[in-house]
C-alpha positions as CSV (number, residue, x, y, z in Angstrom):
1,X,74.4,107.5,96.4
2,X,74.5,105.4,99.6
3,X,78.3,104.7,98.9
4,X,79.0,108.4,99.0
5,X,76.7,109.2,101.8
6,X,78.7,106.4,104.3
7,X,81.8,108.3,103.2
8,X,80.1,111.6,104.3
9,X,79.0,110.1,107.5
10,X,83.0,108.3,108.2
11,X,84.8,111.8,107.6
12,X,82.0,113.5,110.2
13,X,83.2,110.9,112.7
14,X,86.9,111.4,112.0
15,X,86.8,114.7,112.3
16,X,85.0,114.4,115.8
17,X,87.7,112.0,117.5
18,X,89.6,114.0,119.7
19,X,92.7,114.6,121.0
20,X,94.4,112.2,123.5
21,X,94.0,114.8,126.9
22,X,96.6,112.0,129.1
23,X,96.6,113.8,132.7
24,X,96.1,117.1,132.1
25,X,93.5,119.2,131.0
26,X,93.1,120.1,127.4
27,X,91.0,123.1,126.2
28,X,91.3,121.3,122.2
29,X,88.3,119.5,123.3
30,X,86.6,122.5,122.6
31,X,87.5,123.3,119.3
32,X,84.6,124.1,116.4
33,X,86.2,120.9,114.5
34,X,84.7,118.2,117.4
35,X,81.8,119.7,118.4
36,X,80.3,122.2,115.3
37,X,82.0,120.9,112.1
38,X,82.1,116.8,112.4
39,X,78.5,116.7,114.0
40,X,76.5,118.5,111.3
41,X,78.9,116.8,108.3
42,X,77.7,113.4,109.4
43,X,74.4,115.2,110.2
44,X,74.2,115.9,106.4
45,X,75.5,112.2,105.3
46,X,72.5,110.2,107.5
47,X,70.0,112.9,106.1
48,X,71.4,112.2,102.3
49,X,71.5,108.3,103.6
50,X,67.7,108.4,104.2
51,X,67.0,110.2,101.1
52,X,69.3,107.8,99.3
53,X,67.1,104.8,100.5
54,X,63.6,106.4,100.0
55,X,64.5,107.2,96.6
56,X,62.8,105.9,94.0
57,X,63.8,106.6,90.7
58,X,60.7,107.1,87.7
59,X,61.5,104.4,85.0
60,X,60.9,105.0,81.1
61,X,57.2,103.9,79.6
């Protein structure tokens, strides 16, 4: 579960690298990919990361 959560968090971070702007202005920047869509993708991967270490699975009797 951790494996798959550090994959979630990676592709959130991908997806928020931006395009190379050189010397003029850009308005990409702005696109819902780098600032709506990456953040709350590696949002959800550090959220399932914490469950992932606070879980504690119950074992047989």
């Amino acid at each position: 579960m951790m494996g798959v959560s550090f994959l979630i968090i990676i592709i959130g971070f991908v997806l928020m690298t931006g395009v190379k702007t050189g010397a003029t202005f850009n308005e990409e920047i702005y696109a819902a990919r780098y600032i709506t869509v990456g953040p709350m993708i590696s949002f959800f991967g550090f959220l399932m990361m914490i469950f992932a270490i606070l879980y504690h699975p119950k074992q047989k009797k």
